[in-house]
RODO-2510 file (C-alpha; in nm, 4 decimals, decimal comma):
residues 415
     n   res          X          Y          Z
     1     x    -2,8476    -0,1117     4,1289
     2     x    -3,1742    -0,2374     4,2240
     3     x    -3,2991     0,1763     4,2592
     4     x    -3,6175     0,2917     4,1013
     5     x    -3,5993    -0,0068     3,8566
     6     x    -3,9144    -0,1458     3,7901
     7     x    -4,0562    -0,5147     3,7317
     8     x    -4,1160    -0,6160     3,3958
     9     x    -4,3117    -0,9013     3,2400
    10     x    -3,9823    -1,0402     3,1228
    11     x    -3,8527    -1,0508     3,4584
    12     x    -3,8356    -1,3700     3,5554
    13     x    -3,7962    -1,3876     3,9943
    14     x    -3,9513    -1,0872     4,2005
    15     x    -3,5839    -0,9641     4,3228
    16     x    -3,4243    -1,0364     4,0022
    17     x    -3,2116    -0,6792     3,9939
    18     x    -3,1216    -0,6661     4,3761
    19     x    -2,8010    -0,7092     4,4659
    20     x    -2,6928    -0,8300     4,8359
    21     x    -2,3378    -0,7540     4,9738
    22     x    -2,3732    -1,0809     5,2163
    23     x    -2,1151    -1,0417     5,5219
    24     x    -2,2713    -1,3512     5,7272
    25     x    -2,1731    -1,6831     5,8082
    26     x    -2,3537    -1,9964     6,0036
    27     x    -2,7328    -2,0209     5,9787
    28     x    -2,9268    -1,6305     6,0752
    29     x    -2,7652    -1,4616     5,8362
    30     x    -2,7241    -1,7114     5,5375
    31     x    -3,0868    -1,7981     5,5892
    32     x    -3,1895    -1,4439     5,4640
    33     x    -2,9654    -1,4919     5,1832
    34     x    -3,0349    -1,7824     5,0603
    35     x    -3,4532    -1,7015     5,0931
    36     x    -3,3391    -1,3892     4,8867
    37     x    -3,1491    -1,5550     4,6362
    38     x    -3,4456    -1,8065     4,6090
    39     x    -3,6225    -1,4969     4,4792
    40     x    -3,4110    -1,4324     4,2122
    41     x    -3,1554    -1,1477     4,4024
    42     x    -2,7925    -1,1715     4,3197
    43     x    -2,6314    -1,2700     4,5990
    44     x    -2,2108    -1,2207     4,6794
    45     x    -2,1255    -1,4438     4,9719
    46     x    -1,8134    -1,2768     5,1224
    47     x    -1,5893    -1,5647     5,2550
    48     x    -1,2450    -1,4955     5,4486
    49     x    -0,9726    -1,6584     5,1813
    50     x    -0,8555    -2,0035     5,2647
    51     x    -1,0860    -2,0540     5,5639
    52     x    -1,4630    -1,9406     5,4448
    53     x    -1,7774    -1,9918     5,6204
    54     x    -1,7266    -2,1565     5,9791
    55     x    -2,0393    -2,4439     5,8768
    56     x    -1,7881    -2,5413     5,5624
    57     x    -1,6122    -2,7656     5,8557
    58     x    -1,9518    -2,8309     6,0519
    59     x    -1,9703    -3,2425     5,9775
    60     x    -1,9690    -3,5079     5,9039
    61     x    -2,1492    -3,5598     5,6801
    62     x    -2,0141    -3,4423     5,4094
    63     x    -2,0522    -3,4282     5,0467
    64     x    -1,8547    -3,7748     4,9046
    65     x    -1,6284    -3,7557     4,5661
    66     x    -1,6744    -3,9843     4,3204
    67     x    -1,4688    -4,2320     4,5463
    68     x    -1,6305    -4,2340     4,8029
    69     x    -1,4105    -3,9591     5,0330
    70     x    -1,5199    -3,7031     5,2188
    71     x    -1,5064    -3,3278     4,9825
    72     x    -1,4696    -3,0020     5,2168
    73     x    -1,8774    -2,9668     5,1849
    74     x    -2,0363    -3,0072     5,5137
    75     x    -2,4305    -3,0612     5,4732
    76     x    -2,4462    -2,7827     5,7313
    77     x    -2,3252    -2,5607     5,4911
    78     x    -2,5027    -2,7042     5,1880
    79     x    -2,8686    -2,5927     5,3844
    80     x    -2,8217    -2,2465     5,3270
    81     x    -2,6097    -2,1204     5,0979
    82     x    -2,7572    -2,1879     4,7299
    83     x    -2,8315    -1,9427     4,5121
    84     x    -2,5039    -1,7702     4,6200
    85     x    -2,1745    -1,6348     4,4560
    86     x    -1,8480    -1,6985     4,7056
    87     x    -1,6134    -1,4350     4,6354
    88     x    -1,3367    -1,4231     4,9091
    89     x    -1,2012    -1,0936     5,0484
    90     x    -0,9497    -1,0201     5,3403
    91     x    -1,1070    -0,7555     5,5445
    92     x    -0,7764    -0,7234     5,7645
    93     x    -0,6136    -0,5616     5,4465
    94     x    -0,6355    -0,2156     5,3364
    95     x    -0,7157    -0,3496     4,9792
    96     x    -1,0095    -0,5867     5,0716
    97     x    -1,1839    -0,2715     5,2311
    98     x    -1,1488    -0,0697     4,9582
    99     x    -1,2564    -0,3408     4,7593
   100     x    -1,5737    -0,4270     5,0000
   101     x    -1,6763    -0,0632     4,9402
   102     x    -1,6392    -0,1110     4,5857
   103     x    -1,9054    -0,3708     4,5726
   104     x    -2,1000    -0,1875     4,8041
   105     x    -2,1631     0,0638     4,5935
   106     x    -2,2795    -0,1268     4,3414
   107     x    -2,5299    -0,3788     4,5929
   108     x    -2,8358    -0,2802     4,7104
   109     x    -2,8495    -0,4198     5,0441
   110     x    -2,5159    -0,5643     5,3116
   111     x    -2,6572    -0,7805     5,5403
   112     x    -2,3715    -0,8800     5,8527
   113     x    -2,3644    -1,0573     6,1888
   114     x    -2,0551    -0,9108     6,3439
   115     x    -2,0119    -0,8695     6,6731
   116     x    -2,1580    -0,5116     6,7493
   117     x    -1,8791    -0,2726     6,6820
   118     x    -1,7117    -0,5466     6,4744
   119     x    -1,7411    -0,3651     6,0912
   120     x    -1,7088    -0,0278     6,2604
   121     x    -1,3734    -0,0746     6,3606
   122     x    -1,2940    -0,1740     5,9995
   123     x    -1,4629     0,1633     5,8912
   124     x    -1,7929    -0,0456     5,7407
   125     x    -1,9958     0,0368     6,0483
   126     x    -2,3602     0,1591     5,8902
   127     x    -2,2663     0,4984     6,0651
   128     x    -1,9338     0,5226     5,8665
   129     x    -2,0915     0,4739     5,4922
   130     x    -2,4283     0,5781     5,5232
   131     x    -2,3747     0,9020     5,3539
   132     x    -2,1588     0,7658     5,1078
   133     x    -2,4184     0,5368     5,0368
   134     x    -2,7220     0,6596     5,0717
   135     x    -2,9227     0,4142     4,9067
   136     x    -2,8301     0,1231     5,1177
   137     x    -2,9973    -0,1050     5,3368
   138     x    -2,8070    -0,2113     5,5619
   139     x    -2,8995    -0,5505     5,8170
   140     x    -2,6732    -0,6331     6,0901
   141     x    -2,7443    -0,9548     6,2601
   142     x    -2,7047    -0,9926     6,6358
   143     x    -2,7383    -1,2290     6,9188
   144     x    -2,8745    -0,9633     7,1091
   145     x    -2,9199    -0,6494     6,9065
   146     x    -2,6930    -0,3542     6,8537
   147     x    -2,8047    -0,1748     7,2099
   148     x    -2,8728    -0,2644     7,5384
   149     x    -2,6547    -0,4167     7,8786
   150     x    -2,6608    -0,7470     7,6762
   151     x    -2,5026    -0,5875     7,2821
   152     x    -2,1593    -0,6976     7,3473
   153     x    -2,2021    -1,0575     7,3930
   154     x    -2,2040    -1,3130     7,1133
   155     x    -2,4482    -1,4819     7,0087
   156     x    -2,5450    -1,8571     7,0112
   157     x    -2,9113    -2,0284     6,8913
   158     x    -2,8741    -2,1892     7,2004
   159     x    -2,8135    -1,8998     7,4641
   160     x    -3,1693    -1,7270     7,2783
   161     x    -3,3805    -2,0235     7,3408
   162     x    -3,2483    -2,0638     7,6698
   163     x    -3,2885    -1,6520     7,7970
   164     x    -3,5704    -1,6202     7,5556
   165     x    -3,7903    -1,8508     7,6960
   166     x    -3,8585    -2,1599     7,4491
   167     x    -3,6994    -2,4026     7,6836
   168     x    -3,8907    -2,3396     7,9896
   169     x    -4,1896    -2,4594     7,8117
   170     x    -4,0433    -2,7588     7,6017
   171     x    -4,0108    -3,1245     7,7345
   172     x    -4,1499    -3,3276     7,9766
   173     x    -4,3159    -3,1546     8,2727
   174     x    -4,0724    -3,3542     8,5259
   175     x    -3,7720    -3,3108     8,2796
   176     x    -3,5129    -3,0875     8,2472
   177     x    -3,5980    -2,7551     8,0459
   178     x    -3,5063    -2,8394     7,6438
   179     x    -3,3912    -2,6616     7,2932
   180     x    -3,5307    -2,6862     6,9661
   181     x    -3,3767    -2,9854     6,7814
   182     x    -3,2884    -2,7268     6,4872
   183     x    -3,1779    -2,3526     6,5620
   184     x    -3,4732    -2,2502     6,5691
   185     x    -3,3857    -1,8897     6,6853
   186     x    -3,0957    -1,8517     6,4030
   187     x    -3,3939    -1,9542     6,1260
   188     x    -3,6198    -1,7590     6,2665
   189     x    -3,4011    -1,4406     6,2610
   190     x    -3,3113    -1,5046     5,8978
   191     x    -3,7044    -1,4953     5,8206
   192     x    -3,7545    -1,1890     6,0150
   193     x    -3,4743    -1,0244     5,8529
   194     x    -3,5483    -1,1363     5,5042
   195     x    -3,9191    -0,9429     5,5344
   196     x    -3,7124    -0,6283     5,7119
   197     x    -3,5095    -0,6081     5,4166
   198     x    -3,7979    -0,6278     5,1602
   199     x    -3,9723    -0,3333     5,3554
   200     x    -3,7151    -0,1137     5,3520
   201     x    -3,6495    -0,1720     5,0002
   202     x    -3,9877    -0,0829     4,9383
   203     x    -3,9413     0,2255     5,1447
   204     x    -3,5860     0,2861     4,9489
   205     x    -3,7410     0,2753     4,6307
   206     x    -3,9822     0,4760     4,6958
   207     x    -3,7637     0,7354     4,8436
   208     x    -3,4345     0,7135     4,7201
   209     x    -3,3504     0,6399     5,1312
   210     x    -3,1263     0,3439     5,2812
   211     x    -3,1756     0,2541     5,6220
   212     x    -3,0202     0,0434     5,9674
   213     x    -3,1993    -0,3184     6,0224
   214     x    -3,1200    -0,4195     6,3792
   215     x    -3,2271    -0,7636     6,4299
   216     x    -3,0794    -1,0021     6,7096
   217     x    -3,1907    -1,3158     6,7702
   218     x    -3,3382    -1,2978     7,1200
   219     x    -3,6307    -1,0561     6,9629
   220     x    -3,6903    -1,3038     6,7407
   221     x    -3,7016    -1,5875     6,9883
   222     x    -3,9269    -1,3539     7,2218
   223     x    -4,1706    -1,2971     6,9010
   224     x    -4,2012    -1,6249     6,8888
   225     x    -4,3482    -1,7251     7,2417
   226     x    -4,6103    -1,6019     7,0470
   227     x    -4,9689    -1,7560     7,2472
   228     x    -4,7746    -1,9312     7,5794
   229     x    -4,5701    -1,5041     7,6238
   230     x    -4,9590    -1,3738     7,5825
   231     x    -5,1327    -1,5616     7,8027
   232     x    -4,8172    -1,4695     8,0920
   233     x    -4,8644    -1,1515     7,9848
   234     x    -5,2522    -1,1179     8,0414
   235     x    -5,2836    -1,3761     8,3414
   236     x    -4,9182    -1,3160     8,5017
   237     x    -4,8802    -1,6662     8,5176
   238     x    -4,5697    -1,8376     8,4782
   239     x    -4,6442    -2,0869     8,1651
   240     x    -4,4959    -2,4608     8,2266
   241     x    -4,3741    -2,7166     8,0421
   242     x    -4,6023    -2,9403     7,9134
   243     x    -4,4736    -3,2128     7,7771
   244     x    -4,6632    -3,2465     7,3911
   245     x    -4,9898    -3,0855     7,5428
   246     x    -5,1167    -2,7702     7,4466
   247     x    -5,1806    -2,5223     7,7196
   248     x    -5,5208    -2,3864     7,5650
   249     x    -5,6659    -2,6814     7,3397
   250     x    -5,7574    -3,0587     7,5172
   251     x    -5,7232    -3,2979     7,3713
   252     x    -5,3671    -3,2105     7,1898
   253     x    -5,1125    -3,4039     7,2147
   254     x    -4,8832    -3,7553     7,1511
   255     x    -5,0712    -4,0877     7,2033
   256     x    -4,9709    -4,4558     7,2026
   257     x    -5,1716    -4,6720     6,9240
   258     x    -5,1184    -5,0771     6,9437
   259     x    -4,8391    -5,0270     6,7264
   260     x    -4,6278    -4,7035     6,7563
   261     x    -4,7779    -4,3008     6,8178
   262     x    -5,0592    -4,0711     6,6773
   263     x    -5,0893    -3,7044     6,7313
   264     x    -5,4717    -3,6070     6,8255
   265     x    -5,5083    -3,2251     6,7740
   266     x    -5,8545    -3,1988     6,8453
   267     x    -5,9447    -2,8052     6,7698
   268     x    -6,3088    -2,7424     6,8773
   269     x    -6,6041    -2,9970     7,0665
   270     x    -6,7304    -3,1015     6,7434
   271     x    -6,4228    -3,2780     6,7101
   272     x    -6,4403    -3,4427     7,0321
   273     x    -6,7856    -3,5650     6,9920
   274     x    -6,6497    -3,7184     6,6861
   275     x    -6,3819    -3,9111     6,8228
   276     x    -6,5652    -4,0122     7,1331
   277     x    -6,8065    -4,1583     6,8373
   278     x    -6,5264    -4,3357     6,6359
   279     x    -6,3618    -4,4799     6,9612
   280     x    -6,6627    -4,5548     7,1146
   281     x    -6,6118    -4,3502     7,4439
   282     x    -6,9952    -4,2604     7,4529
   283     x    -6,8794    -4,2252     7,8670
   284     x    -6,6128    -3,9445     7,7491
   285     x    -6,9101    -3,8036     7,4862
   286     x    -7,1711    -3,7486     7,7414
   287     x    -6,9804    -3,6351     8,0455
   288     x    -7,0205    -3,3123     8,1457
   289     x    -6,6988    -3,2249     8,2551
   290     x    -6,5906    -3,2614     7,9108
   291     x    -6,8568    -3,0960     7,6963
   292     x    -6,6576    -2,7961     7,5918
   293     x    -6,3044    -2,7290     7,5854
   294     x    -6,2573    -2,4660     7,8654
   295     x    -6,4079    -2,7986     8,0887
   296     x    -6,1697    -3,0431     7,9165
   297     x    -5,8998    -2,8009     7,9944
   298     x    -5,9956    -2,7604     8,4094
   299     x    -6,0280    -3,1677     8,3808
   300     x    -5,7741    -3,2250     8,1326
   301     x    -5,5976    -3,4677     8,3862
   302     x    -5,8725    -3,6967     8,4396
   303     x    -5,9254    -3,7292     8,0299
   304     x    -5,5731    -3,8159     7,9724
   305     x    -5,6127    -4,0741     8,2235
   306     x    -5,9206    -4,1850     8,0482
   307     x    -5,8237    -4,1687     7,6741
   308     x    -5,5315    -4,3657     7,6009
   309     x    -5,7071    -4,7328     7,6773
   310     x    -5,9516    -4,6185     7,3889
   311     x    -5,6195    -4,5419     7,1521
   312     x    -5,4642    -4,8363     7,2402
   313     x    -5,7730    -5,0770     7,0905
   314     x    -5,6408    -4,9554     6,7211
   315     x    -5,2978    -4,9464     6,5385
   316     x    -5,1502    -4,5973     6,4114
   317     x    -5,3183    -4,6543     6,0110
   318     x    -5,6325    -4,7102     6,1911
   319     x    -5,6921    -4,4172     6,3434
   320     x    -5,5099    -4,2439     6,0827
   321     x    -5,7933    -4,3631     5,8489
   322     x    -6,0795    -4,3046     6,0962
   323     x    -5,9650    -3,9899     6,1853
   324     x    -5,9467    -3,8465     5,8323
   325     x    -6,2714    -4,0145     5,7778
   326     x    -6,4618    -3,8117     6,0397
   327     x    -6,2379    -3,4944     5,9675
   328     x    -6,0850    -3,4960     6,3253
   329     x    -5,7261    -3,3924     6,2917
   330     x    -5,4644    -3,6591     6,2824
   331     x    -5,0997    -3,7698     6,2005
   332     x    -4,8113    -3,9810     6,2540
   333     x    -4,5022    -3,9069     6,4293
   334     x    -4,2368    -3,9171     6,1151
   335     x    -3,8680    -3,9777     6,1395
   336     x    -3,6760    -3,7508     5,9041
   337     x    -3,6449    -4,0373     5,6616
   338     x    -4,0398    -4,0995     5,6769
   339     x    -4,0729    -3,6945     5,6509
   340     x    -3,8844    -3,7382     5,2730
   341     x    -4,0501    -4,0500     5,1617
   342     x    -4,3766    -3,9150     5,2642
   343     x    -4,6255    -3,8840     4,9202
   344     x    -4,7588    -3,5369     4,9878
   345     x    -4,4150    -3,3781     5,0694
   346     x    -4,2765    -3,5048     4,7223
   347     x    -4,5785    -3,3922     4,5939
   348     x    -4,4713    -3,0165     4,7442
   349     x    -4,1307    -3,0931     4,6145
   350     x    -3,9925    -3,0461     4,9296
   351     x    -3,6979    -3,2794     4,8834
   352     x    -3,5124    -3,1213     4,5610
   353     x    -3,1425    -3,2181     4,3883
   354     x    -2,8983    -2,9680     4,2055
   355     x    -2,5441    -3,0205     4,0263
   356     x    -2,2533    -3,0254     4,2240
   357     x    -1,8927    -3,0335     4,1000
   358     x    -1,7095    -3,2047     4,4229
   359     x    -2,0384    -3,4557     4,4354
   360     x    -1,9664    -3,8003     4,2982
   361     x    -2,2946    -3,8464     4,1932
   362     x    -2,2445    -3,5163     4,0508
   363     x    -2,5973    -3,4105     4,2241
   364     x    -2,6794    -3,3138     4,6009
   365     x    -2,9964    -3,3312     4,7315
   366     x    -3,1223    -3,0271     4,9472
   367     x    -3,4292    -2,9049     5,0936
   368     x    -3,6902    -2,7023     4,8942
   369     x    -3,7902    -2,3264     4,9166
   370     x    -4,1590    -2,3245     5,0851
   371     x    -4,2990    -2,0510     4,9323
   372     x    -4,5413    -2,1781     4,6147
   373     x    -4,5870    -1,8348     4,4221
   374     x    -4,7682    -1,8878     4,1251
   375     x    -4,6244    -1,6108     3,8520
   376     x    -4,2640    -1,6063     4,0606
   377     x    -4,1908    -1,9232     4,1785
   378     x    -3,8739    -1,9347     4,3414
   379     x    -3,5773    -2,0807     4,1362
   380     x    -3,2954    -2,3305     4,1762
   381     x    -2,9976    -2,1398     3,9684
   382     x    -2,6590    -2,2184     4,1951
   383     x    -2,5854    -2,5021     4,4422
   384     x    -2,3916    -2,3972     4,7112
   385     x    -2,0704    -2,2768     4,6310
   386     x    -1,7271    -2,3961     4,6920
   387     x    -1,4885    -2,1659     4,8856
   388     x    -1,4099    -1,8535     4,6208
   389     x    -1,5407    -2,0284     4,3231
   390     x    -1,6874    -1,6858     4,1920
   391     x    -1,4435    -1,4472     4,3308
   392     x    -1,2800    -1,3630     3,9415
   393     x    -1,6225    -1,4049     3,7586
   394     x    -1,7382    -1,1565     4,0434
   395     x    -1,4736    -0,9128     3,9654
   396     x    -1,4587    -0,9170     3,6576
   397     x    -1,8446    -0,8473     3,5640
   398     x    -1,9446    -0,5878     3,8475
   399     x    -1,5914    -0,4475     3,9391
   400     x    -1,4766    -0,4503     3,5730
   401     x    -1,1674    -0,5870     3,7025
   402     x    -0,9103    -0,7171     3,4147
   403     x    -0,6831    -0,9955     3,4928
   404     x    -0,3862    -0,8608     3,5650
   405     x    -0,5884    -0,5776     3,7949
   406     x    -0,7138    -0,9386     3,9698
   407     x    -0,3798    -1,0729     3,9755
   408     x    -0,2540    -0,7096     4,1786
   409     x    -0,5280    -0,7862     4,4104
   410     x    -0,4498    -1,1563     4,4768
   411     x    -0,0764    -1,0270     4,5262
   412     x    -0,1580    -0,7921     4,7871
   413     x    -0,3366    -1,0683     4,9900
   414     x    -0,6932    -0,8716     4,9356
   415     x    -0,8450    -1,1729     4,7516
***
């Protein structure tokens, strides 16, 4: 165990030496994991046998064989579950919860996103091993937390953005109330929970103490109204949807160029003097309803009547060009494709391949860990694996299982 141990030079990721029990499936929870196993913790990705993550059947696409056919690796899966040991257990059989607690004595952390009450009535409720395992830190993972009228309910990315608030402000002022186009509220969770876990491991090894992580993702997606939940909250206001405008900076938002979009994020009135300038809106420079940005926010209907003739007179590269040129905040509107082939995000290696056995190509391509740390950078050890690939190697090295002790287990339907 992770306990007390301390970082040497030779150590080679900052959790290298933490061990998570991982008991989650679909995006919150194996978020956290994989952002942990990034940083170098060991990370055993309970599975159920024969059926395994839910995402593992989340496609097309798929990862193709070396003809061409669809393997069982959905892409969903692939996104977060590297750096990652499967090792499936039964938790309907009396062995597989004896052998969950066996690992659990030797992990540092479980992390789970039962149903509230769902690991309790197996007997690996936090409540039921806490004193047998002190040490632990323990995350449970929640639509809605482990208290409150709304605990028993499951939980969906889509049901938090929806009673959390996102959608009322995103889309088209005229348009029906929108989502996220990722799950926004499951990633978000995942970060949150990744940092609650580092705390309290901070706070365990400093005090020999294990503790309870409740996180749910409607907190998170409340967190995250971040400004627009603010201003309600000191105005009373009801925020609205506005479109790609921003409800405290003008001018921010999309605009049509002769030949496709910009985005215009225009952050202070130096910056609009600037682009008046290099669009030659002298009228839009020197008019006093637009001299500061709490005026171009009362008028900010009459300027976005005004502007988009001037954006119009130039094509996207254009003002691209002329806006990096005067230092007036600017950029395209990528597709994802664009997004990949773009030169700064290969530059951040952003877009990054590792070995796969079921891939023909015998590679799959993935996305990169944003965190740049410059003595610990994260690491690339495992792709994502397949369904129990690790469950004997597993066993063997931090059970001390033998063979025939596997073979018992296998028998018994635990494994």
């Amino acid at each position: 165990m992770f306990l007390g141990k301390k970082l040497t030079m030779q150590t080679s990721l900052p959790l290298s030496g933490v061990r998570v029990f991982d008991l989650t499936r679909i995006l919150a929870g194996p978020t956290c994991t994989q952002l942990l196993g990034d940083l170098g913790a060991d990370i055993i990705k309970v599975e159920k046998p024969f059926v395994g993550d839910d995402t593992r059947t989340w496609g097309p696409p798929y990862v193709k064989d070396k003809l061409g056919t669809d393997t069982t690796e959905s892409a969903y899966y692939l996104s977060a579950n590297r750096n990652k040991r499967s090792v499936t257990i039964d938790l309907s059989q009396p062995a597989g919860i004896e052998l969950a607690k066996n690992f659990i004595e030797k992990s540092d952390v479980l992390i789970e996103n039962f149903k509230v009450g769902g690991l309790a009535k197996l007997g690996l409720g936090y409540e039921d091993i806490r004193e047998q395992f002190p040490h632990l830190v323990y995350c449970s993972v929640t639509g809605f937390g482990q208290t409150g009228p709304y605990a028993p309910r499951a939980g969906y990315d889509f049901l938090a953005q929806g009673i959390g608030g996102i959608m009322s402000i995103t889309g088209a002022p005229e348009g029906e109330p929108l989502k996220v186009g990722v799950g926004i509220a499951d990633v978000m969770t995942g970060m949150y929970a990744s940092t609650a876990i580092l705390a309290a491991l901070r706070h365990r090894d400093a005090t020999g103490e294990g503790q309870h992580i409740d996180t749910c993702l409607l907190d998170t997606q409340i967190s995250w109204l971040i400004n627009e939940g603010t201003n309600y909250l000191i105005s009373g206001e009801i925020p609205k949807r506005l479109g790609n405008e921003h409800p405290n900076i003008v001018p921010y938002k999309v605009f049509s160029t002769s030949d496709g979009y910009v985005i215009l994020a225009v952050g202070n009135d130096r910056q609009f003097r600037d682009w008046c300038t290099a669009a030659g809106a002298d009228d839009l420079k020197d008019d006093e309803r637009f001299k500061t940005n709490p005026l171009r926010i009362k008028n900010r209907e009459v300027l976005y009547q005004k502007m988009p003739s001037f954006m119009k007179r130039k094509t996207t590269e254009e003002w691209l060009s002329k806006m990096e040129e005067v230092k007036v905040p600017c950029s395209p509107v990528n597709n994802i494709e664009q997004v990949f082939d773009d030169p700064h995000v290969k530059h951040r290696e952003m877009k990054i391949e590792m070995d796969h056995e079921l891939s023909g190509s015998g590679k799959v391509p993935l996305i990169g860990n944003p965190l740049k740390l410059s003595a610990t950078p994260p690491q690339y050890r495992r792709p994502p694996p397949t369904l129990g690939q690790h469950t004997e190697e597993v066993l063997s090295e931090i059970l001390e299982l033998n063979s025939q002790e596997i073979k018992e287990l296998r028998d018994k339907g635990a494994i």
